[in-house]
Structure formats: structure tokens, C-alpha cells
C-alpha positions as CSV (number, residue, x, y, z in Angstrom):
1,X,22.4,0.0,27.9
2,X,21.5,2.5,30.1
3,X,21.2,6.7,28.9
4,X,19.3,9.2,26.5
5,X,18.1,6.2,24.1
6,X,16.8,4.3,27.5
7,X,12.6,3.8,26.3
8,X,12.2,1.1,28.9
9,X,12.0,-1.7,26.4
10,X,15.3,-4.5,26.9
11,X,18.5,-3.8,24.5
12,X,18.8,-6.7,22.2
13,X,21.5,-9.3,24.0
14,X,23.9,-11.3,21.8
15,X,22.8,-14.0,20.1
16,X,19.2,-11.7,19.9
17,X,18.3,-12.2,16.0
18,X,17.0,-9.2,14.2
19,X,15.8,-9.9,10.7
20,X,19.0,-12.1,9.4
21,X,21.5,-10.8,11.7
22,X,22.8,-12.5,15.3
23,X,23.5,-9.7,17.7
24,X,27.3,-9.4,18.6
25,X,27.1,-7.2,21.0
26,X,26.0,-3.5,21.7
27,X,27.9,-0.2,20.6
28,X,26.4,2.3,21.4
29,X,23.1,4.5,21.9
30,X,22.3,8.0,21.0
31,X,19.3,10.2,21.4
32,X,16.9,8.1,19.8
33,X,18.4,5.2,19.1
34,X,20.6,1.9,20.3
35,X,23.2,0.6,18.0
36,X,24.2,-3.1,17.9
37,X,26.9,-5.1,15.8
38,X,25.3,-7.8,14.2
39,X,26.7,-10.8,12.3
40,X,24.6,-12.0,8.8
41,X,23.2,-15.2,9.0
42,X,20.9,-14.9,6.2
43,X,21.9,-16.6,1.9
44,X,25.6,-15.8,1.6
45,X,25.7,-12.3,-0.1
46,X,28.7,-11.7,-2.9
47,X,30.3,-8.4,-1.5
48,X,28.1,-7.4,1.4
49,X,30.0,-7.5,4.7
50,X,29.3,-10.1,6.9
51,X,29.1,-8.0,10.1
52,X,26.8,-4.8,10.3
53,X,26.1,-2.0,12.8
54,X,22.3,-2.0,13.2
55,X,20.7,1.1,14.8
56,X,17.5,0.2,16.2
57,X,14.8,3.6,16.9
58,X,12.1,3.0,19.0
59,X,9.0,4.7,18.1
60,X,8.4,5.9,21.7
61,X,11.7,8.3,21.7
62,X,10.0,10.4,19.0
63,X,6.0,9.8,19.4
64,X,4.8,13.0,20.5
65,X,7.8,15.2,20.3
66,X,7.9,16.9,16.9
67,X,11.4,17.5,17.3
68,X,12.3,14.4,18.1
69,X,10.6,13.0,14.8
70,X,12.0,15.4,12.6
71,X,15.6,14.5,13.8
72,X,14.7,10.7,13.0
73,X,13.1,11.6,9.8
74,X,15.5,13.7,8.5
75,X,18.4,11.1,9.5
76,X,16.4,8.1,7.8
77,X,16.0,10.2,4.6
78,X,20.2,10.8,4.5
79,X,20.6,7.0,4.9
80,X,18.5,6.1,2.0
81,X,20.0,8.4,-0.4
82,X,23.8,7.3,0.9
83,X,25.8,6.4,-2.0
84,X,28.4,5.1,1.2
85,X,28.8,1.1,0.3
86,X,28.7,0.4,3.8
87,X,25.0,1.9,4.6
88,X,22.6,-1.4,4.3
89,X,19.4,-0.1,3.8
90,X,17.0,-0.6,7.2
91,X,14.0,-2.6,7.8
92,X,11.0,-2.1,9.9
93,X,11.3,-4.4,13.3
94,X,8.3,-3.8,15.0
């Protein structure tokens, strides 16, 4: 997954697990960040989808350039305040 989100570390493949999700396959990247379709293996959920787009940020697109972190920052806080019943709030992968 080559472009602007390329930070050197390898894209999730599928089959990749994140948390509780198997990754499909990748769909895109943006400035910061590299988005994925995953599919939930976790405890069946009663009306949560069962496939997700997960965008991944890496801290080294925004370490050292203010602007950069605002942009993540401010984009984090719209998320978690989303009333949208498809937002599924993130995690911290590290």
C-alpha cells in the first residue's frame, strides 16, 4: 500500500488479526493513515456489523509535525462524539 500514509512499517495482509477483527483486505490510505476491512471474530455482538473498516494511524506520520497531530487529534475527537451507528469506537494497537 504504497503513498502519503507509507511510514515504512508493513500494511496489515489478510488474515492479519487486529484486536478481534481478521483483516479482509486493504481500502485505502490517507495522509496519516491506512484503512483496512476487517471481519469480527470476537463473542457474537446483537446488532453490530460483522465486517468493519479499521483505520490504522501510525504514530510516526504525526510525531514531530504539529500539524500533522492536530489533524489526527481533531479527527479522533469527531469520531468519539459520532452519534453515526456505524463508527465503532477505536482501540490503541501499539
Amino acid at each position: 500500500m504504497p503513498g502519503p500514509a507509507d511510514d515504512g512499517e508493513p500494511a496489515p495482509e489478510p488474515g492479519d488479526l487486529l484486536s478481534e477483527y481478521s483483516v479482509v483486505r486493504a481500502l485505502g490510505q490517507g495522509a496519516f493513515s491506512k484503512v483496512v476491512m476487517g471481519k469480527w471474530k470476537g463473542k457474537q455482538r446483537e446488532g453490530h456489523p460483522d465486517v468493519a473498516a479499521l483505520k490504522l494511524i501510525s504514530k510516526k506520520s504525526y510525531i514531530g509535525d504539529e500539524r500533522m497531530r492536530t489533524s489526527v487529534v481533531r479527527e479522533v475527537e469527531v469520531l468519539k462524539v459520532s452519534k453515526a451507528g456505524d463508527v465503532v469506537p477505536s482501540r490503541r494497537f501499539e
